[in-house]
Each structure stands twice: as structure tokens, then as C-alpha cells.
VMD Tcl script that draws the C-alpha trace (Angstrom):
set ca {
  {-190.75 -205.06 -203.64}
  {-189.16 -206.52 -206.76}
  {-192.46 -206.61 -208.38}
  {-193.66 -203.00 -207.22}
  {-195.04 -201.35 -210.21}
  {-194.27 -197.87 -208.72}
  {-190.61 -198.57 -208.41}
  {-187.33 -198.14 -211.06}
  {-185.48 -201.19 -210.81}
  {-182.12 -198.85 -209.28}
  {-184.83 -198.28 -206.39}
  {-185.79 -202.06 -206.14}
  {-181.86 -202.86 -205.65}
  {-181.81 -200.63 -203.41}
  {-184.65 -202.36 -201.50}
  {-183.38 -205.84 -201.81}
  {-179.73 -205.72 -200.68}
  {-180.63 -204.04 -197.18}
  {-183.13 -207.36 -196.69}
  {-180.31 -209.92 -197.53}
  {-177.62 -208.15 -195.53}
  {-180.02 -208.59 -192.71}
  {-180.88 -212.24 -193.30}
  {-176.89 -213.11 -193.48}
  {-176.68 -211.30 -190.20}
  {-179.07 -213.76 -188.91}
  {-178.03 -216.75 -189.83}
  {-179.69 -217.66 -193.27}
  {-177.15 -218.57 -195.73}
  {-177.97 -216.55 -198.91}
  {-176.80 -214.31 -201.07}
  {-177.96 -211.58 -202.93}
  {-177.80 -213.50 -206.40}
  {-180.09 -216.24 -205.30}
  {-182.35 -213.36 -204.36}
  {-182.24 -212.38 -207.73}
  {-182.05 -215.85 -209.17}
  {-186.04 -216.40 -207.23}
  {-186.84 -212.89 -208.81}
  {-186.15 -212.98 -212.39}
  {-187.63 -216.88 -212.12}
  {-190.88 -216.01 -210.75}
  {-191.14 -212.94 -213.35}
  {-190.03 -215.67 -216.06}
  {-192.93 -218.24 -215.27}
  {-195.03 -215.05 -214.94}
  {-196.20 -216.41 -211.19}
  {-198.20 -213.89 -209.63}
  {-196.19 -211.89 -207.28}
  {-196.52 -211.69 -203.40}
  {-198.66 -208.51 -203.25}
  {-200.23 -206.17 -200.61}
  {-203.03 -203.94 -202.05}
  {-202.17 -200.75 -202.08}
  {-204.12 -199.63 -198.77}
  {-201.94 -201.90 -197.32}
  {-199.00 -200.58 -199.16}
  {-199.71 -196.79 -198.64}
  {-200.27 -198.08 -194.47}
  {-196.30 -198.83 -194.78}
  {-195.06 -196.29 -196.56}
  {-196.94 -193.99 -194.21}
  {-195.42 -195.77 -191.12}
  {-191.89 -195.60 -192.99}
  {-192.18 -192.05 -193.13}
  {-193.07 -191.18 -189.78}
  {-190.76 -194.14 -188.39}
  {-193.68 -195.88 -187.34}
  {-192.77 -198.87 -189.40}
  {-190.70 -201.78 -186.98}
  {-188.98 -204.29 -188.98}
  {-187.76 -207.16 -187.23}
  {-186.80 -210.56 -189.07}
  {-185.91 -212.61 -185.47}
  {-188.19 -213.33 -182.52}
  {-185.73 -211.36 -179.95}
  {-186.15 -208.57 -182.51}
  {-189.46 -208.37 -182.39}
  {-189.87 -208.74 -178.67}
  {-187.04 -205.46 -178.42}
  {-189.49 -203.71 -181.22}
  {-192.46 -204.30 -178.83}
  {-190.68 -203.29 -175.82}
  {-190.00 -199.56 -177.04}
  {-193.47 -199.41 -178.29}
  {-195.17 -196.04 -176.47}
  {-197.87 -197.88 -173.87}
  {-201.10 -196.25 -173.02}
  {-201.50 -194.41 -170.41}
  {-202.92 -194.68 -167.87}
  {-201.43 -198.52 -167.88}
  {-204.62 -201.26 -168.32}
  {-205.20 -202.37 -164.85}
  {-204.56 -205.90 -165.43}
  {-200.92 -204.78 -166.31}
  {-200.85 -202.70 -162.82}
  {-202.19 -205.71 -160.63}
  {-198.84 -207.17 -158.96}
  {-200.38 -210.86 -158.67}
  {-200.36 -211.47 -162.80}
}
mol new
graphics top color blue
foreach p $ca { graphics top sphere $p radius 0.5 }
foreach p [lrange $ca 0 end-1] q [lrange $ca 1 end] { graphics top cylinder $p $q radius 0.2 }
display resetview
């Protein structure tokens, strides 16, 4: 997101603090200047940033604004994300069958 050519950079701190709130909350120990530190070091060596294309990109914001879009940073977040995923219904019968 740091690298997003369609954002202002008060939108891309906006964007960045929420994901290293979340990471503290789980455990990584970092902080939102070595965030920035990685950031304004890639952009100085001119790397090529981490990129989706923007099909990808519009695909997220889509999701985002339709809530569609699950983020989950832990495996027991992800497993609660896929658990309140709507199922199809009727169920697939190899769900259904008791034996499985």
C-alpha cells in the first residue's frame, strides 16, 4: 500500500498503522517506525515494490466495499474467517455423508 500510486501519503498512514497494530497483537515485535524504516529504504534503492495489478487490486477494493474482503494474519483467524463463510446450498454430498 505504501507504494500505491492512487493513494496521498495521509491515506497510506492510514493504511499502515491498522496492519502493525494487528501484527503487535499477534505476537511480532515491531513497530510502526521499522515499518517505515523498510518503506522509505526500499523507495531509496528504488527496489520494485510488492505489487498486485490492478485487476487484482480493483478485486479487493471491490470485496472491501461490499465486506467481502476477510483479513486474517493468524491460522486460527483464518480458520474463524472460513467458518462464517455463507456455504452452498444444498450442502455437497460428501459434506452430508456422516462416515467422512
Amino acid at each position: 500500500m505504501a507504494f500505491a500510486d492512487d493513494l496521498l501519503e495521509d491515506e497510506v498512514q492510514l493504511n499502515v498503522e491498522p496492519f502493525v497494530d494487528r501484527a503487535q497483537e499477534n505476537g511480532l515485535g515491531i513497530d510502526e517506525q521499522e515499518v517505515w524504516d523498510v518503506i522509505d529504504e526500499r523507495a531509496d534503492e528504488d527496489e520494485e515494490p510488492a505489487t498486485y495489478s490492478w485487476v487484482h487490486l480493483n478485486k479487493f477494493r471491490k470485496f472491501e466495499r461490499h465486506d467481502r474482503c476477510f483479513p486474517w494474519t493468524t491460522e486460527d483467524e483464518l480458520r474463524t474467517e472460513v467458518d462464517e463463510l455463507p456455504a452452498p446450498t444444498p450442502r455437497p454430498e460428501w459434506e452430508e455423508r456422516e462416515d467422512q
